[in-house]
SEDREN-637109 format. One record per residue (C-alpha): residue number from 1; residue in three letters; x, y, z. Coordinates in steps of 0.1 Angstrom, whole numbers, always signed. Example, Ala and Ser with C-alpha at 12.3 -4.5 7.8 and 13.67 -1.06 7.14 Angstrom:
BEGIN
NULUM   n res     x     y     z
NULUM   1 ALA  +123   -45   +78
NULUM   2 SER  +137   -11   +71
end
This chain:
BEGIN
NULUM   n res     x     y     z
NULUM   1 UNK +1058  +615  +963
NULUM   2 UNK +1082  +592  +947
NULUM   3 UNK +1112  +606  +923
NULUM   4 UNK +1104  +589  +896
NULUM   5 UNK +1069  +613  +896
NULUM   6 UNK +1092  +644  +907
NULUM   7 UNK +1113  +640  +878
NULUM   8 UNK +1088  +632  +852
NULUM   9 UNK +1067  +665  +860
NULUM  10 UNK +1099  +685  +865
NULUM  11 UNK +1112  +675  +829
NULUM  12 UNK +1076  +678  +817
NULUM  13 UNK +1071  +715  +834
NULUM  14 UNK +1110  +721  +816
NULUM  15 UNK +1100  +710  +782
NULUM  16 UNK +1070  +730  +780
NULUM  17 UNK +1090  +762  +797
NULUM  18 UNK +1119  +762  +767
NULUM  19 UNK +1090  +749  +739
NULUM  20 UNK +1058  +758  +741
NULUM  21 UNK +1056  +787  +759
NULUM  22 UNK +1079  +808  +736
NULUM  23 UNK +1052  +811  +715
NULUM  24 UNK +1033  +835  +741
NULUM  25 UNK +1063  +854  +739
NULUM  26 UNK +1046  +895  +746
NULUM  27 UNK +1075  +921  +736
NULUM  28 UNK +1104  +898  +744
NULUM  29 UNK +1080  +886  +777
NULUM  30 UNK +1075  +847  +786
NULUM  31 UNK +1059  +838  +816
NULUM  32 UNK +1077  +819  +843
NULUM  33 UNK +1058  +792  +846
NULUM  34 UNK +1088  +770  +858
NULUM  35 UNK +1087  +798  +889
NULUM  36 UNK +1051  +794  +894
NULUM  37 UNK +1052  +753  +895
NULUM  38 UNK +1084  +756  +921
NULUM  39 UNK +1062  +777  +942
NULUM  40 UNK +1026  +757  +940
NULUM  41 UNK +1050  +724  +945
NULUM  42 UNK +1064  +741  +974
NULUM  43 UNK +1036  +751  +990
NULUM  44 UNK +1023  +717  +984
NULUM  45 UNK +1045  +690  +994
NULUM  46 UNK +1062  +686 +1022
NULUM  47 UNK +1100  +704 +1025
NULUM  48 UNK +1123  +677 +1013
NULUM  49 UNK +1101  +669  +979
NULUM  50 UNK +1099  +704  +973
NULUM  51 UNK +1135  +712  +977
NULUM  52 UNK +1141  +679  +952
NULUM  53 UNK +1112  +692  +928
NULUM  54 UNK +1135  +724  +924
NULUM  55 UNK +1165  +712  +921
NULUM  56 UNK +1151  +684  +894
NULUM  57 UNK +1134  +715  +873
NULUM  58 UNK +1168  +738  +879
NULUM  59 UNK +1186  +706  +866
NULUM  60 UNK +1166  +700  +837
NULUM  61 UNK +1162  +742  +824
NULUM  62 UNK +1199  +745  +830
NULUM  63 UNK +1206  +714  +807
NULUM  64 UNK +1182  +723  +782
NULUM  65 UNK +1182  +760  +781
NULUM  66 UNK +1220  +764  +784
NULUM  67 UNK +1230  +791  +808
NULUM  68 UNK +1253  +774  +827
NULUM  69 UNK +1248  +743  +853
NULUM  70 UNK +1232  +755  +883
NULUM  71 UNK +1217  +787  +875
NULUM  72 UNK +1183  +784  +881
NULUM  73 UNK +1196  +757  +908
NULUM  74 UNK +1200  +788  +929
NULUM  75 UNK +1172  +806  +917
NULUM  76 UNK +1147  +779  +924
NULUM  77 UNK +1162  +766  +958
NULUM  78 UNK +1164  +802  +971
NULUM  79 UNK +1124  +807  +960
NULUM  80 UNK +1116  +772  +977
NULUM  81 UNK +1135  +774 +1008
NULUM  82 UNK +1117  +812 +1017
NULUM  83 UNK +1085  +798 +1009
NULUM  84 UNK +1093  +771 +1031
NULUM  85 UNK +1100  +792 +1061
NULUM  86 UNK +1073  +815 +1053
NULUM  87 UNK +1050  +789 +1045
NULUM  88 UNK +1038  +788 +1083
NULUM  89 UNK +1027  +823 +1087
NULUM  90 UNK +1008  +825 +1059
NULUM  91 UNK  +968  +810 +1049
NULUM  92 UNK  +971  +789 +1017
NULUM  93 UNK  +940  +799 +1007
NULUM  94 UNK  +942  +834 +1012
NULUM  95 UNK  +941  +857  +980
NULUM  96 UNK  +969  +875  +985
NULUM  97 UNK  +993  +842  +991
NULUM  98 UNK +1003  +835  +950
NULUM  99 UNK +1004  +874  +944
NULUM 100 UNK +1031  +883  +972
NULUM 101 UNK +1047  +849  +963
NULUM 102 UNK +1045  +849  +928
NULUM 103 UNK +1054  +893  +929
NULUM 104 UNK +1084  +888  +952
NULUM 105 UNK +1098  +859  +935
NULUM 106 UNK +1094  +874  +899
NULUM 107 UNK +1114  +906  +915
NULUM 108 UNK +1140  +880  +926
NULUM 109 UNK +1144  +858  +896
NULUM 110 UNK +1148  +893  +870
NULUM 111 UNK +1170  +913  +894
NULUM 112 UNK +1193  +872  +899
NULUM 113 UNK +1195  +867  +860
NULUM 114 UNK +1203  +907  +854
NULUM 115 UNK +1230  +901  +878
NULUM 116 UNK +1239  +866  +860
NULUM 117 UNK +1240  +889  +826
NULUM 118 UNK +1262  +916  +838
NULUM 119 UNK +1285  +893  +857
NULUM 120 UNK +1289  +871  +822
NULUM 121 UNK +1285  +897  +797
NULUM 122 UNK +1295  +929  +809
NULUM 123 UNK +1260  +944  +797
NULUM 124 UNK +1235  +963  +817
NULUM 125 UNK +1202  +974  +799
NULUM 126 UNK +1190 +1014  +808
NULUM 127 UNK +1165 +1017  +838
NULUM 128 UNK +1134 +1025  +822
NULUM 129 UNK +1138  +987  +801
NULUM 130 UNK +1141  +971  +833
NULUM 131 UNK +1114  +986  +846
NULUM 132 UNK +1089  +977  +812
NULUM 133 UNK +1102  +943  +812
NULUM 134 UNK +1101  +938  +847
NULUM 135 UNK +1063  +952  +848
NULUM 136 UNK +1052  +932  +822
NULUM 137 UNK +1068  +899  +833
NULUM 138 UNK +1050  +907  +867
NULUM 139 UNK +1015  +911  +852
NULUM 140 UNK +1020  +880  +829
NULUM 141 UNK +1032  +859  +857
NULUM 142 UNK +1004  +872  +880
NULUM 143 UNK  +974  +862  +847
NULUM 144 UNK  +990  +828  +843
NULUM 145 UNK +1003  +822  +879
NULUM 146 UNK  +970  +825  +900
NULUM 147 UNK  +948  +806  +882
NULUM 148 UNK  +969  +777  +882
NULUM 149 UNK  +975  +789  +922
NULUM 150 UNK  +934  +789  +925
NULUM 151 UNK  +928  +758  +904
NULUM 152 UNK  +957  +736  +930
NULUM 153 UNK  +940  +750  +959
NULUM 154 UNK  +906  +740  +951
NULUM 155 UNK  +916  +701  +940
NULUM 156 UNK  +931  +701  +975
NULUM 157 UNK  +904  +713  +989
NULUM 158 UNK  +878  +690  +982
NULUM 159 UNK  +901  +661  +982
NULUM 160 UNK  +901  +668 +1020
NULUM 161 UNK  +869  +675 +1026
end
């Protein structure tokens, strides 16, 4: 796939992360949908367009949402390059793929960016916050997540067939 496509998708899938979706907001909750691209992309394309794909998205949410330059550069090239190497031993089209994907890299992304908010604040939220916010940004992931998962997976699928 050429850049000019990767970067007109990542600024798209950017746009509509900061403006759009803040309107599903559920008890402080938006769902991740950035994440879920980076992982459907990576699964997708081969390894050097997904690894670009991230770092154009991680480029374009840390310009426009503010946190710092390269911030989500870490977070979305660490999620791309496991998937990568795991991406062999696992069926595509397995049910289980987008929920351990989608699950382990939601875990990663709210335990990175409550690291990221200690480090640059100094503030730690109690236990039983985490674990509400970090329960209901799994479920919302998980309801938006595998039906864009399913829907991929089944273009590709009769594309080849």
């Amino acid at each position: 796939m050429k850049d000019r496509y990767l970067i007109l998708f990542a600024v798209l899938v950017g746009i509509f992360q900061i403006t759009v979706l803040q309107f599903f907001s559920f008890a402080g909750v938006i769902p991740n949908l950035a994440m879920i691209i980076v992982i459907v992309v990576t699964i997708y394309l081969s390894e050097i367009e997904a690894l670009r794909f991230s770092v154009y998205l991680a480029a374009t949410l840390d310009i426009l949402a503010g946190r710092g330059l390269g911030v989500y550069m870490v977070a979305f090239v660490l999620i791309s390059f496991i998937i990568i190497k795991l991406g062999g031993t696992v069926f595509n089209d397995n049910v289980v793929t987008p929920i351990l994907f989608i699950g382990v890299s939601t875990i990663f992304m709210f335990i990175y960016f409550s690291l990221i908010d200690y480090f640059s604040s100094g503030f730690v939220h109690g236990f039983i916050w985490s674990i509400k916010v970090l329960f209901i940004n799994l479920i919302y992931n998980f309801l938006v997540g595998v039906p864009i998962y399913n829907f991929v997976i089944n273009k590709t699928y009769r594309r080849r067939f």
